[in-house]
N, C-alpha and C positions, 0 to 999 in steps of 0.2 A: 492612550488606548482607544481614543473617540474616532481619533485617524486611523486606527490599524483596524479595529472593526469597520470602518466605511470599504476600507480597501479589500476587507475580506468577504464583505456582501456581495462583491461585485463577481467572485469565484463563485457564491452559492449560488446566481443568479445565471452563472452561466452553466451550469449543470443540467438544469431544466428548459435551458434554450437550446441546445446541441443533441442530437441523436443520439450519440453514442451507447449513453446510459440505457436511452428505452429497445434498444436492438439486445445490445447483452443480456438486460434485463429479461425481453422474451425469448431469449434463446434459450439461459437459463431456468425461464417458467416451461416452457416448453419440455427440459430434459427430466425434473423434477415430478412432472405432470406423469411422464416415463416412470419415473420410482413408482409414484401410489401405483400403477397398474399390477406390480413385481407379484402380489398378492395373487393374481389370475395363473403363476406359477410355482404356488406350493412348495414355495425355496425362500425360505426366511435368509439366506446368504445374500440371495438374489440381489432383496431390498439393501441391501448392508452397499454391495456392491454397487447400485447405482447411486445413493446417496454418499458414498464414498467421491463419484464422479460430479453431482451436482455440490459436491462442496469445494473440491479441486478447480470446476470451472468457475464458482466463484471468486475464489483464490484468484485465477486468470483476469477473467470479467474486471474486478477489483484496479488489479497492478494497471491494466493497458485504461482504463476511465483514469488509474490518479496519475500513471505517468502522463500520458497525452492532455491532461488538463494542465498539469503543474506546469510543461513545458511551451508551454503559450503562452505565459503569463509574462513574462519578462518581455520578449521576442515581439509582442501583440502590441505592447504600449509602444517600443522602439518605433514598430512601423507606422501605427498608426498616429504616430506624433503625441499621444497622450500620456508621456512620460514630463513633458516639458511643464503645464499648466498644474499637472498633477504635484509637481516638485514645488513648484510657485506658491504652493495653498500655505505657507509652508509645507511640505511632507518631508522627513530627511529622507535619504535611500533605506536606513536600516528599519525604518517602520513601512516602505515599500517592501521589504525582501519579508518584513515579517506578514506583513498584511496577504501579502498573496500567499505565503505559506501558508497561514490561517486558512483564507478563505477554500482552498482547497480541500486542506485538512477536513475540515469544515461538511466540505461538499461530498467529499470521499466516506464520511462516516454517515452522512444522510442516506448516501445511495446503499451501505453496507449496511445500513438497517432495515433497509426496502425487502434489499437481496432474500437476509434471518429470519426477517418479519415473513415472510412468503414460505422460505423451508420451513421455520416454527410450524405455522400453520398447516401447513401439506402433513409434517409429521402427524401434530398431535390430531387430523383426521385422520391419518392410516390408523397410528395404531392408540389413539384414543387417551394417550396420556402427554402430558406439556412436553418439552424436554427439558434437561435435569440442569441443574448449575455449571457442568461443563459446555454447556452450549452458550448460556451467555459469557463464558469464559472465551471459549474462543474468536467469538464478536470483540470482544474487548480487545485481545492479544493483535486479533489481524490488522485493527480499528492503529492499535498504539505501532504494530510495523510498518504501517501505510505513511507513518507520521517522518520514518527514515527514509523512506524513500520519495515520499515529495520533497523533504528538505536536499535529498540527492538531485532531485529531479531540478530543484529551483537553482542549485549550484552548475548542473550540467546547463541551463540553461543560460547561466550567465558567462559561460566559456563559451558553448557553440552556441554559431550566428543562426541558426535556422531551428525550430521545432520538429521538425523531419530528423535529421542528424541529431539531436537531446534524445528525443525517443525511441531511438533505435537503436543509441549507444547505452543508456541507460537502462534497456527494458533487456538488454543482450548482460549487460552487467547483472545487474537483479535474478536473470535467469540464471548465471553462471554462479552465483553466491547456494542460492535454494538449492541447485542441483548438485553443486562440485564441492562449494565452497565448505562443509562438513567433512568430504573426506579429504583435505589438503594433508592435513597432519600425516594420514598413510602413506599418501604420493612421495612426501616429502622425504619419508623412510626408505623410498624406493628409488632416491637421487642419491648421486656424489655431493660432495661440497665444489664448492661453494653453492647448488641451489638447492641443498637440501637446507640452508640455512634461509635464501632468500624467498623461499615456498612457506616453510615455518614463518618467518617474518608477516608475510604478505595472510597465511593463516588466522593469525592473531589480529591483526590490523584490521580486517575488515568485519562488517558489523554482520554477522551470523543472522540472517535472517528467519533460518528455518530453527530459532528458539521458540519464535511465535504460533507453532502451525500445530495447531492442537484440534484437527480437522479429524484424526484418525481415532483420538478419542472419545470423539463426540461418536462418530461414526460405530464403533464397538461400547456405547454407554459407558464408559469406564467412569470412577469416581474423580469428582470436581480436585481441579489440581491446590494443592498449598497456595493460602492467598500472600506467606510470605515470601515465596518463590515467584508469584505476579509481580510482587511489588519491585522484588529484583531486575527482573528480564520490562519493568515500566521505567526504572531509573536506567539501565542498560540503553536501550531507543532513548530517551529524553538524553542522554550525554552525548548519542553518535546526532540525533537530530540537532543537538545546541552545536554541535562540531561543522557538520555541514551548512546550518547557518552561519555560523561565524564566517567558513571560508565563502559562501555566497555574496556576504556583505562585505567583506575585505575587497573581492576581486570589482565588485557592482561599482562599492565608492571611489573605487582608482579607474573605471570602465568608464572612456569617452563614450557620448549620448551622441 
């Protein structure tokens, strides 16, 4: 474990070395900044409506920091010969695939409390009371689907040769799941056979990400969700994430250096 956190330091450290995070970050502070004013138009909807969108762009901001970090990770030691020395300490590959999963993981939950920490605040100065139990719910839930899709991200990396091509295949995937991937099941009513079976197939197989997005409830106050239905949809991410690690280290350990 002394090796897989060294390896995963080196994700948290690269979070605060790269731009990425503090651009999103202020664009994000920026649109936020936008909601408190919503009050100067006597439309309690108003505010609903732009914190609706600073938490969407969060959601965004999020995805494009953990894909484009995670997909460096592999690809960066390749080039820069630091895969070689790194192996030598001993390290095996499978505490490499886990280490950089971690340390993104890692990195990606730091920046997503930055993000909360900031709207928390913004809210409970508009309108003067904390927010409720579904708001650190939904922290959590984003926090635990980020956890699938770096592990996606650390496997798409170890098939394609370049970080460019990882994250543009996998942030096009990601998108496709959030947006489409809920209503397959109707599509699929709406084929012949054979692809109304392999649409159903391809339904089930993939890891539903929009179980986690509990943005709209925070957003309408609604009441904090069953913590035994968290613990479901936290085992649900922890099986699709041990899945995609498994296949990152299978492909890594057979994968000429």
């Amino acid at each position: 474990m002394n090796k897989i956190f060294a390896i995963a330091s080196v994700g948290i450290k690269e979070l605060y070395r790269r731009k990425d995070f503090y651009v999103l970050f202020v664009l994000s502070a920026v649109i936020t900044i936008m909601a408190g004013t919503a009050s100067f138009f006597h439309d309690d909807r108003m505010g609903r409506y732009l914190a609706e969108i600073c938490l969407l762009l969060v959601w965004i901001s999020m995805l494009v920091i953990a894909i484009a970090m995670a997909s460096r990770q592999i690809p960066a030691e390749r080039e820069q010969r630091t895969i070689f020395p790194l192996l030598a300490k001993p390290v095996s590959r499978g505490q490499v695939i886990v280490g950089k999963f971690l340390g993104c993981w890692l990195a990606a939950g730091i920046a997503l409390a930055v993000f909360y920490l900031f709207l928390g605040v913004e809210t409970g100065a508009r309108e003067h009371q904390w927010p409720g139990v579904i708001y650190y719910q939904a922290f959590l839930m984003q926090w635990v689907m980020l956890a699938v899709v770096i592990a996606m991200t650390v496997l798409g990396s170890v098939v394609f040769a370049a970080p460019s091509s990882t994250f543009t295949i996998i942030f096009v995937v990601v998108g496709g799941i959030l947006t489409v991937g809920m209503y397959l099941n109707r599509v699929a009513l709406q084929n012949p056979e054979p692809w109304q079976s392999v649409i159903y197939t391809l339904y089930f197989i993939i890891p539903h990400l929009e179980f986690f997005d509990l943005h709209e409830l925070v957003v309408h106050q609604q009441p904090a969700v069953s913590w035994l239905a968290m613990g479901a949809a936290i085992l649900y991410a922890a099986a699709y994430t041990a899945v995609f690690l498994f296949g990152a280290w299978t492909l890594f350990r057979r994968k000429a250096l």
